[in-house]
N, C-alpha and C positions, 0 to 999 in steps of 0.2 A: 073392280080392276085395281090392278096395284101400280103407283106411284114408285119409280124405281130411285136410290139414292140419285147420289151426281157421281158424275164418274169421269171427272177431269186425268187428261192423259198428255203431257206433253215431254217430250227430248230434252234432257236436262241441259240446261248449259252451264258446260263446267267452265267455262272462263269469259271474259268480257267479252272475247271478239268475236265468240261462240254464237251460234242462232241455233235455236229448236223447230223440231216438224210443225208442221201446222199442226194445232189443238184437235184432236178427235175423240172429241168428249161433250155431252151436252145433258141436261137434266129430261128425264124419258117421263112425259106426263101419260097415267095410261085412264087418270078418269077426272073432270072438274071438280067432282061435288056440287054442295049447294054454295051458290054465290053469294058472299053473305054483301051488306051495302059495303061502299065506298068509303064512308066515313070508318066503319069499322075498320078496314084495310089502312085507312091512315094511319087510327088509334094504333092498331097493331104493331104496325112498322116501325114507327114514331118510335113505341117504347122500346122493341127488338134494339134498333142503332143505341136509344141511348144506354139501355143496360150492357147491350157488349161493345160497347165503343167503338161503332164501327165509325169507318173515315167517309163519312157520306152525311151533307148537309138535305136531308130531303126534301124533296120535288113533287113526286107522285109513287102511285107504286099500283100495281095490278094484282090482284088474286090470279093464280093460275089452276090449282087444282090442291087436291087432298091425298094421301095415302091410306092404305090400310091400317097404319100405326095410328092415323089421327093428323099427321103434320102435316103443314099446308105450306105450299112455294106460289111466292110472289114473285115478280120482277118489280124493282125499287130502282125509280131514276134520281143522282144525284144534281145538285145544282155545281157546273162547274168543274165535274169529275164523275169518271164513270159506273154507270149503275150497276146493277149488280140482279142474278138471278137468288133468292134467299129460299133455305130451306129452314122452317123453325123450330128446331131442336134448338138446345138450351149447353153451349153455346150456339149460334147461330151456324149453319153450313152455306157460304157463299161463293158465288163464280160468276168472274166479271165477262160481264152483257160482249165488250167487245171481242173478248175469248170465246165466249160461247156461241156465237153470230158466225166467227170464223172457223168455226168447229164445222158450224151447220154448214157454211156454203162447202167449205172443201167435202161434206159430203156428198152431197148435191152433186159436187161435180165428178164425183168418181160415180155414183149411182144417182140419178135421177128419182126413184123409186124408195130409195131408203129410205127410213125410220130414223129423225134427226132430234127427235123430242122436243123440251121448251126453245120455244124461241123469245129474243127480247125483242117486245115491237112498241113500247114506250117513244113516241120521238127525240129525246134528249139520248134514247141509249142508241137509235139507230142512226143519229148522227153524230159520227164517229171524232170529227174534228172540231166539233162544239165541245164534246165528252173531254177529248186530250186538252184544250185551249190553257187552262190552268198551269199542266205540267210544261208545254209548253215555255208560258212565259217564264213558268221556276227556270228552267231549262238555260235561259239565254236566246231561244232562237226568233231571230227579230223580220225572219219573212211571213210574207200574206200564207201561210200553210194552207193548201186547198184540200190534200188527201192526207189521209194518216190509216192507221191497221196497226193491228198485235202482232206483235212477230213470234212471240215466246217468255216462258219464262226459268228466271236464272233459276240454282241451288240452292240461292241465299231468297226465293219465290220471291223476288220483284218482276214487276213486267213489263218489258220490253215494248216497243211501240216504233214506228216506224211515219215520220213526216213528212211529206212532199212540197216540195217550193218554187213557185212558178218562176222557169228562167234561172234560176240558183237550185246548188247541190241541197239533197234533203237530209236527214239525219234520223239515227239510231238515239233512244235514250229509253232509259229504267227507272219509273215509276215505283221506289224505293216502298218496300211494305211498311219498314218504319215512318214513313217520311220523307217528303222532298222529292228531288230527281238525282240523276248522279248517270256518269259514264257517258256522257252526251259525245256521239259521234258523227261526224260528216261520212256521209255514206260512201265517199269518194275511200274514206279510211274504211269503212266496213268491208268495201271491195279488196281489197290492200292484204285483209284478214282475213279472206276468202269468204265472207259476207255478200248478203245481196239487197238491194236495193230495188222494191219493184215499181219507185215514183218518180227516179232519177237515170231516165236516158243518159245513157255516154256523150250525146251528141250536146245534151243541156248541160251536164258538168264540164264539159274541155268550153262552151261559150261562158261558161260562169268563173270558173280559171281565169280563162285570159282576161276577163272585166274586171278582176281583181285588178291588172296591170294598169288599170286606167289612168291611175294620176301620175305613173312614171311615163306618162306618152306611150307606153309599149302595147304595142297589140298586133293582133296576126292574124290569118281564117283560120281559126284552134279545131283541129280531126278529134286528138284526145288528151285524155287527162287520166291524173293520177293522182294520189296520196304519197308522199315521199317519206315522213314520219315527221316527228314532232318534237320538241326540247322539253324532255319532262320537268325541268326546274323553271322554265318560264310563261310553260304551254303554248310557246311560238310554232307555228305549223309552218312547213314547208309542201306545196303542192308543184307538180310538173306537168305543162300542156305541151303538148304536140300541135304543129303549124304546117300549112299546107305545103310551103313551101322547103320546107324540111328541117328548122331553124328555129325552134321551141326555147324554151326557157323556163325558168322556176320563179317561183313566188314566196316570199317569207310573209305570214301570217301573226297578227298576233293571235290570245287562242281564245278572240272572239271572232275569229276572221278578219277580223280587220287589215287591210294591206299595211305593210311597212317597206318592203323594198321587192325590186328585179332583180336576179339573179340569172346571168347568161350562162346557157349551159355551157361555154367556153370556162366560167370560170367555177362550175361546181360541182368538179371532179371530186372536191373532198366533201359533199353532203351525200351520204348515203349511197357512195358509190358513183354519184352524178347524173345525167340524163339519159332515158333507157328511148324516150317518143321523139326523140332527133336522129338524122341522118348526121354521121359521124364528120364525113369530109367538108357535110355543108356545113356543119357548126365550125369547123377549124378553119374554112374560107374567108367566111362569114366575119369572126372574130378576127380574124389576121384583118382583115379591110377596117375595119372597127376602129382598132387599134392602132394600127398608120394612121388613121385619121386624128385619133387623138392627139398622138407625137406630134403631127405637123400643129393641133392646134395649142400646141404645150408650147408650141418652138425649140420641140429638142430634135436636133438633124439626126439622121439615121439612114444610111443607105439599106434597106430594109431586104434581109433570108428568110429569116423566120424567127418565130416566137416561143417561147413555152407558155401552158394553160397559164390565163392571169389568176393572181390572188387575191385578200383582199388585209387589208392592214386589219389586227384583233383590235386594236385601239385608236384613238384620238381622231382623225378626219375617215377613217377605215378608206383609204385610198386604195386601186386598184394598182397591184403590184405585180408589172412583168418584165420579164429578161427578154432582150432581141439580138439577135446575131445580124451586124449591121457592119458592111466592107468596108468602113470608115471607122469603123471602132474595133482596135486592137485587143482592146481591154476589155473587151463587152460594154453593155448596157444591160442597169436594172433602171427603167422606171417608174415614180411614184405618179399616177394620174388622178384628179381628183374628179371624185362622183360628186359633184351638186355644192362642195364645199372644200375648201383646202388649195393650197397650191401643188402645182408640178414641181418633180424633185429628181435629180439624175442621180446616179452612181457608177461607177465602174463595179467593176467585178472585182477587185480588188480590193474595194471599200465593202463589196456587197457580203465578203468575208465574214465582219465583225456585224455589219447592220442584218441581213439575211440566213446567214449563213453558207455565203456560197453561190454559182453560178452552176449551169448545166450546158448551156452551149460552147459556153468560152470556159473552157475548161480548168483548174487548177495547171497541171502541166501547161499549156499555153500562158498562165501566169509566169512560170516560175521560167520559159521561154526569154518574156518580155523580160524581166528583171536581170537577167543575164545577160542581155542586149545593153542593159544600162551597166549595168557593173561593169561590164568589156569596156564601156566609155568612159568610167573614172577608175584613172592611175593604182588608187586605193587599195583599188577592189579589181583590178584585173587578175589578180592571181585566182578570185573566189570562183569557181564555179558553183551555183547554186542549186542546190535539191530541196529546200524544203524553205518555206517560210511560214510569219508568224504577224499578222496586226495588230498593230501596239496602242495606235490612238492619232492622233491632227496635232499638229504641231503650227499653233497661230505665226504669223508676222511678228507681236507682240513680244512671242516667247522667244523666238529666235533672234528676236535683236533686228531682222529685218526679212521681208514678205519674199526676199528671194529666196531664202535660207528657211523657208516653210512648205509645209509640205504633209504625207502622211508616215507613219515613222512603221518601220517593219524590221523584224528581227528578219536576217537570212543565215541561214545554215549553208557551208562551203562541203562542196564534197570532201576536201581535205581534212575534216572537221575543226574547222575556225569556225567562228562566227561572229556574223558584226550589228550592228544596231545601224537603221539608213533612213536617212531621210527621202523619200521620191517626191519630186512636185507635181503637185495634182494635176495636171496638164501631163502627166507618164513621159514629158522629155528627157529628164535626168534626175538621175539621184545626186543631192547638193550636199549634202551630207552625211559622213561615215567614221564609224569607231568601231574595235573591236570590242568584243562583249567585256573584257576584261578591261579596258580602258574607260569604256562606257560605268561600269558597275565603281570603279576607283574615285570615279568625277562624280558620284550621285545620282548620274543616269539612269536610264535601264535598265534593267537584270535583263538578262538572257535567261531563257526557260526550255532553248532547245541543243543546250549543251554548246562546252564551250567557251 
């Protein structure tokens, strides 16, 4: 009877986030031959690996049968890495045990009856998480891995593999044919990529999520989770759990996992579009409570409307930065609250011009309102009706010869088109000082920049 080639068959994957069919391929033994000894079988094999340099430190290896041609197929267990079914042709024809094993069951499972061929029954190849252990640790990946399986293999014929981690998300990674591991994924991301994961319940990734939260005190009963993307120049991962109570949050990762901070979904409108596993209303409740709590513990008063989403400072203490519309402040409020480090820090909307760029509840027009309220108040400047202003910079005590006569300094444009350089006192009760832009520009002052 005849020994049929190998006939490996699997769905390419043409990009990393890609998975292929299960393998429906297997080596078709159709007669043993004679059994030659064991020693022989080493001898053989032994010199197979080392003349075609295969990647396989040997362990054992099995005779399986002969062909008509003469050539004979072994299954070879590696020490450390997985074995492999060998046909001995010159170079060598090989197909890895975990490939071929998953070839056979999904046959199996579609026909019971079928015709599956060689199988590897060496113990090193038929445990499968002994086999992967090596790539594994190349890998990065630092849980107890109980389950693993082949998933497929890429265009560039590396093979994919598939981890499972008791209580934590499992992971995707490629057993590079040159060498190494590469593209190691958190399955939570394979999901992400329309990928699947069949060792990582939803219910074990949203508990694995929120345990990330753990040293920022944050935690919740997590329904789900998710992969948010990643910072390709730092490999910092963002992931997003969903909470029972409707009121979820994100997680910044570094890209070993590792926690680095909370991220409320009040304030991560701007990562990837922000959170999709929270109820909307509860996240904006939620955060508004939040957030008065802080002010009061900042000691900055605010007769408290409403908020916009907070931010978070790019630089120095990365404080969280929010505007509130508060019936006691004409001017608005932006303020600066410190996460774990930094002090609280106020500003008007006014100031929030040059430091933010700007307010959104207290509007520019409600600016330019107030500063007309003050100009109607000094003689000066009652002629100026104002349309347009400009922030110039603070004006110390120091500089002004004295602390009354300080202030923040603001170009105003007149509808008549005048225009003056003014001092306002940080306290928004009056402007104490006033020149025209042309008087101003004669003395060394200020230029005017908005005509005039």
């Amino acid at each position: 009877m005849r020994l049929s080639p190998f006939a490996l068959v699997a769905a390419a994957v043409a990009a990393v986030m890609m998975i292929g069919t299960p393998l429906t391929a297997s080596a078709q033994t159709r007669t043993r031959g004679t059994t030659p000894a064991q020693s022989q079988v080493d001898e053989a094999l032994r010199m197979i690996i080392q003349r075609d340099r295969l990647p396989c430190e040997y362990g054992s290896g099995r005779f399986i049968g002969r062909n008509n041609e003469g050539r004979t197929l072994y299954e070879v267990g590696c020490r450390g890495a997985p074995g492999f079914l060998l046909l001995d042709n010159d170079p060598a024809t090989t197909i890895n045990c975990i490939a071929n094993n998953a070839s056979v069951a999904a046959r199996r499972a579609e026909d019971p009856d079928a015709e599956v061929g060689a199988e590897c029954t060496i113990a090193e190849n038929t445990d499968v998480v002994g086999s992967v252990a090596a790539y594994v640790q190349a890998a990065g990946i630092t849980c107890a891995v109980d389950q693993a399986r082949w998933v497929g293999a890429t265009n560039a014929g590396d093979q994919r593999y598939e981890v499972g981690c008791p209580g934590a998300d499992g992971f995707w990674f490629d057993a590079i044919a040159a060498g190494g591991v590469g593209n190691v994924m958190p399955c939570l991301q394979v999901a992400a990529a329309g990928g699947t994961c069949q060792f990582s319940p939803s219910s074990e990734q949203a508990a694995w999520v929120a345990s990330l939260a753990a040293p920022a005190g944050r935690s919740c009963p997590a329904t789900t989770a998710r992969f948010v993307g990643a910072n390709g120049q730092t490999g910092q991962r963002y992931y997003e759990v969903g909470c029972a109570d409707g009121v979820g949050f994100m997680v910044r990762t570094n890209g070993s996992n590792g926690f680095e901070s909370v991220i409320e979904c009040a304030a991560a409108g701007g990562i990837a579009g922000g959170c999709t596993l929270s109820d909307t209303s509860a996240v904006a409740t939620a955060s508004a409570e939040e957030l008065q709590s802080r002010l009061a513990a900042a000691n900055i008063p605010c007769g408290y409307i409403e908020n916009r989403a907070p931010r978070q400072e790019t630089s120095g203490d990365r404080r969280t930065v929010v505007e509130f519309a508060c019936t006691d402040r004409p001017w608005g409020l932006v303020a600066f609250l410190p996460n774990g480090s930094g002090s609280p820090e106020e500003i008007d909307c006014l100031m929030a011009e040059a430091r933010i760029g700007g307010c959104a509840l207290t509007t520019r027009a409600m600016m330019i309102d107030g500063l007309n309220i003050l100009a109607g108040n000094r003689p000066t400047l009652s002629s100026c009706i104002v349309t347009d202003y400009r922030i110039v910079g603070r004006l110390s005590g120091a500089e002004a010869g004295s602390g009354e006569l300080s202030g923040d300094v603001v170009e105003l444009r007149c509808e008549n088109g005048t225009g003056y350089i003014a001092v306002v006192r940080p306290d928004r009760s009056a402007i104490v000082q006033s020149q025209t832009c042309a008087v101003s520009e004669q003395r060394g002052g200020t230029r005017c920049e908005m005509g005039a």
